[in-house]
C-alpha positions, 0 to 999 in steps of 0.5 A, spaced: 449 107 670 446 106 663 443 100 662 447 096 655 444 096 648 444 088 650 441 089 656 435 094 653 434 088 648 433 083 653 428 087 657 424 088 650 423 081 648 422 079 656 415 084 656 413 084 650 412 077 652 409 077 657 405 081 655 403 077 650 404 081 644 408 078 637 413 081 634 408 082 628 403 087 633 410 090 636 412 091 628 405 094 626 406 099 632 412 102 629 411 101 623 417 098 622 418 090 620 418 084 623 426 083 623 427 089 625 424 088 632 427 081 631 434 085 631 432 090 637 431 084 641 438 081 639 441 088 640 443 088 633 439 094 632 437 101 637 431 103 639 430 110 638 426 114 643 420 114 641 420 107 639 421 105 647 415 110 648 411 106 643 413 100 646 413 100 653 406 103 651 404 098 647 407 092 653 403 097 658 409 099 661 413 106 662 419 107 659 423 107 665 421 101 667 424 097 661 
């Protein structure tokens, strides 16, 4: 079963705190800004693939897991 745009979001925001990385590093990592990570994580904006790789990598995490 797909997992929800609301759901990957959650998942998001919850590993990279936990792995103590800001949404200042997160949005580096991407390129992107700040606000755009701040929408990923409310489910505002989609993740394309290859950002969900670059953040589970970044979270230290395989993308499945998120």
């Amino acid at each position: 079963m797909p997992i929800t745009n609301e759901t990957l979001a959650r998942r998001l925001q919850e590993a990279r705190i936990k792995a103590g990385i800001s949404q200042v590093q997160a949005a580096e990592t991407l390129g992107v800004s700040r606000p755009a990570i701040s929408q990923i994580e409310t489910g505002d904006r989609k993740v394309s693939s290859l950002e969900l790789d670059k953040l589970a990598s970044l979270f230290g995490r395989l993308p499945g897991e998120l």
